[in-house]
C-alpha positions, -999 to +999 in steps of 0.1 A: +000+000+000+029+024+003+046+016-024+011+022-042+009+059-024+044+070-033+038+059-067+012+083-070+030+110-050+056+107-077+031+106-105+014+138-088+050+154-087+061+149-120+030+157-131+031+194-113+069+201-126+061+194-167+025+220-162+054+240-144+079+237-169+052+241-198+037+271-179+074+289-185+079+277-220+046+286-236+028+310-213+028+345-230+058+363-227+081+399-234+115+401-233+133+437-237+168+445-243+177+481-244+206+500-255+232+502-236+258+528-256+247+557-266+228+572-301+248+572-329+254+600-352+248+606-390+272+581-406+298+601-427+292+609-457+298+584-483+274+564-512+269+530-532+268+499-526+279+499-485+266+462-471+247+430-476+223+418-450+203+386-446+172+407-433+153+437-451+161+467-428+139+498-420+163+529-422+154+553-387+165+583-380+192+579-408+212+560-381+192+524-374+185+494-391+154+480-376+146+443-386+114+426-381+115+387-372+088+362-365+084+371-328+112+401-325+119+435-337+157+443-332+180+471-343+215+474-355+238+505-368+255+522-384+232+525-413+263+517-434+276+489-419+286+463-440+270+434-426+245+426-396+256+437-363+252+426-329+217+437-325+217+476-307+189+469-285+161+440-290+120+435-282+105+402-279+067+389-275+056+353-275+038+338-285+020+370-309+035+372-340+049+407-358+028+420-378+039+452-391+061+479-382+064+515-393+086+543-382+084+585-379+114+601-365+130+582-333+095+564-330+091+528-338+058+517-342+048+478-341+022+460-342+012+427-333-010+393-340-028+397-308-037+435-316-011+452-288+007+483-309+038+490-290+055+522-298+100+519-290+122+548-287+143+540-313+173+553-294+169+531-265+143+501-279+124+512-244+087+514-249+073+543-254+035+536-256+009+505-256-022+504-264-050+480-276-061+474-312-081+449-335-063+412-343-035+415-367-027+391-395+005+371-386+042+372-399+042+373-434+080+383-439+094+353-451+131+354-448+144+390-445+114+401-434+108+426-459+067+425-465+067+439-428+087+466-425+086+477-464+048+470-468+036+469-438-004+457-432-028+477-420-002+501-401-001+533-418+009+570-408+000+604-421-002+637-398+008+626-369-019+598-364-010+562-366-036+547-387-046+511-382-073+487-408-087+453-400-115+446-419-140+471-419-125+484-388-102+517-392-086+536-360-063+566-352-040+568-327-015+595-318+017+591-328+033+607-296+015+593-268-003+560-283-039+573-274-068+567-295-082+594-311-111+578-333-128+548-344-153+540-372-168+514-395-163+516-430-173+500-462-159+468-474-134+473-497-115+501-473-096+471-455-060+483-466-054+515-480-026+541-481-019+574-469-009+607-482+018+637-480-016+658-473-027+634-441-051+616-453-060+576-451-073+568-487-086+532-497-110+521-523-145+535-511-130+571-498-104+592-482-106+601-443-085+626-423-058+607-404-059+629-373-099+636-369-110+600-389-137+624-407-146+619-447-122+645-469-141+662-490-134+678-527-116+640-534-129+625-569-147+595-568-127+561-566-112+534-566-080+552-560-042+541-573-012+547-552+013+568-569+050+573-561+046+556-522+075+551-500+061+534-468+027+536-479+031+580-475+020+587-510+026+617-528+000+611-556-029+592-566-050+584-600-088+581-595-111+562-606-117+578-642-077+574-642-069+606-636-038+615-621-039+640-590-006+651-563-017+646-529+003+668-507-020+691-499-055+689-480-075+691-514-061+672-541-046+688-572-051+680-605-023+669-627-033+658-663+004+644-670-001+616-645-033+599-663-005+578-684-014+542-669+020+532-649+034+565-646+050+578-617+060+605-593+095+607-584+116+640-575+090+663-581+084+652-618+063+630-639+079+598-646+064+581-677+073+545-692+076+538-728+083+512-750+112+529-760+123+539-726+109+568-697+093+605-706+096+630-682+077+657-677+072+687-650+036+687-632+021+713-658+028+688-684+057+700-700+082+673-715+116+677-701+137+650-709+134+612-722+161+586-714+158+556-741+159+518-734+141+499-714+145+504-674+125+501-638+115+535-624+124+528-582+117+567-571+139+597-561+152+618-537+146+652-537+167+666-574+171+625-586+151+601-604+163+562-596+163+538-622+176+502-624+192+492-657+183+451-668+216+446-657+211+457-625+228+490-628+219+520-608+215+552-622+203+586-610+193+610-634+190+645-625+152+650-623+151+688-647+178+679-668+179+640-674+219+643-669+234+610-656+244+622-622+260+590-611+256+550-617+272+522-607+265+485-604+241+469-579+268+446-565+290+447-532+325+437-535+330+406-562+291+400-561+279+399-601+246+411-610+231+387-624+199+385-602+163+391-603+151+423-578+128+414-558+109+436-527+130+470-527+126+504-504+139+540-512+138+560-482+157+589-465+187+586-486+193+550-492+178+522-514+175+486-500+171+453-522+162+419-521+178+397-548+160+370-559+175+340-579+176+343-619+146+318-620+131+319-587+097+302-579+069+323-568+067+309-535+089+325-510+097+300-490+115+281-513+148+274-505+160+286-544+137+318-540+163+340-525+198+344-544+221+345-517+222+344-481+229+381-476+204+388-501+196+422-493+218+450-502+217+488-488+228+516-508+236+554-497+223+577-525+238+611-529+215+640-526 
């Protein structure tokens, strides 16, 4: 009978320390890692081809690289180091999954499968604000992470408001202090729009003021097209009569030289594509400059329109003049070019790149998808 007793007392025992043990492993959990040297200046100045990373980075501040994993937003610098660092400072949630993640200044803003947006002080990864939103899809970043910090779902900003979609769900929330500022319900079909220079949230059945959530009027009627976006901050739109109009104002303006279907706004200009190569032309419609042979249109920075060559040559051409300001080859060190581009980001001075493999699948997570595995290059662009 004793033997029987401490049997079960074992039993019971064991018992408790695996519900203990499981307890720890999967109970939720948030790990934080801050900084511990302090904020880094402006790199030096300097331009090409300066690193190659295994993860898509979001440049902050000019002086971060913010990466986005499955369960962990991190950060690294300098911007132009040539690989991936020891990571700066570190955030960590289990078991809720990153979702998206956005940035404004020093002001990281995540979000998160379980609907928690948590705002980091990109100088210290310390939290800055939390608050409570509607479920988030998962991690859909693949390998470098690139779909979630280069187009992010359903996290957008514009004036100062963090703007979140789910469904037919949309919310504002202040970009300083996390509070919510509105809610409402809109039509299906408004489940993941885009913002604009002007601070508005515009999807497919209407545009609404990013700080106040209220209908924008004088818009033209819709579906709207994105034009020019970095982040999802979009300078231009065309309507739904394909009309092209800037967007950097609280009323859009009209701009006849944007109607051309897959034509662009880059450095202040109209960026057509041809079969014979790119037109461009100022806002009033006035043709300035054409540059022959077939290329990919990537953006600007303020006086510089970006194009990639088929061989994976950079060029920026001087946005009044067309003059070939600089170009050099998308490569770092002996890399060749010979890849396919894959997701890519120009912001704030630098252009990053996936590379994809000659003939890669269209799934993602195939193991031939990516070329290499530092697949992502980062390139300062002068100004």
């Amino acid at each position: 009978m004793t033997r029987v007793l401490l049997r079960i007392l074992a039993a019971v025992l064991l018992l408790v320390a695996s519900a203990a043990i499981g307890w720890r492993v999967l109970a939720p959990a948030e790990q934080a890692a801050s900084a511990i040297t302090p904020y880094p200046p402006e790199p030096a100045p300097t331009f090409g081809v300066t690193g190659r990373l295994n993860q898509a980075p979001l440049i902050v501040d000019r002086r971060l690289r913010v990466y986005a994993a499955k369960h962990q937003v991190r950060a690294d610098g300098p911007v132009t180091a040539r690989t991936m660092y020891t990571a700066r400072w570190s955030f960590r949630r289990w078991p809720a999954q990153v979702s998206a993640v956005v940035a404004s200044g020093a002001t990281v803003v995540t979000r998160w499968s379980d609907g928690r947006l948590i705002a980091l002080d990109a100088r210290t990864g310390k939290v800055s604000w939390r608050a409570d939103g509607p479920e988030a899809p998962g991690y859909a970043g693949h390998r470098t992470g690139a779909a979630t910090v280069w187009t992010p779902p359903g996290l957008r900003l514009a004036g100062g408001a963090v703007v979140v979609t789910q469904g037919q769900d949309l919310s504002g929330y202040a970009l300083s202090t996390g509070q919510r500022l509105w809610n409402i319900t809109v039509p299906a079909g408004c489940a993941d729009g885009f913002t604009t220079e002007g601070g508005a949230y515009v999807c497919a059945t209407g545009a609404y003021d990013a700080v106040t959530g209220r209908p924008v009027s004088g818009w033209p009627a819709g579906p709207y097209e994105p034009v020019g976006c970095v982040s999802f901050v979009c300078p231009a739109f065309r309507d739904g009569s394909g009309h092209g109009w800037l967007a950097g104002g609280a009323v859009p303006r009209r701009v006849a030289a944007l109607d051309a279907p897959g034509s662009t706004f880059a450095a202040g200009v109209v960026v057509a594509t041809t079969d014979a190569g790119i037109s461009v032309a100022s806002v009033d419609g006035t043709r300035l400059w054409e540059r022959p042979g077939m290329v990919r249109v990537l953006g600007g920075t303020p006086a510089t329109v970006l194009v990639l060559t088929p061989s994976n040559t950079l060029e920026g051409l001087d946005a009044r003049t067309g003059v070939l300001r600089y170009t050099y080859p998308m490569a770092y060190g002996t890399d060749d070019t010979h890849w396919k581009p894959g997701l890519y980001q120009v912001f704030d001075g630098y252009l990053a790149m996936e590379r994809l493999s000659p003939e890669a699948p269209e799934d993602p997570e195939s193991p031939i998808y990516y070329l290499t595995l530092d697949t992502v290059l980062v390139t300062v662009l002068p100004y």
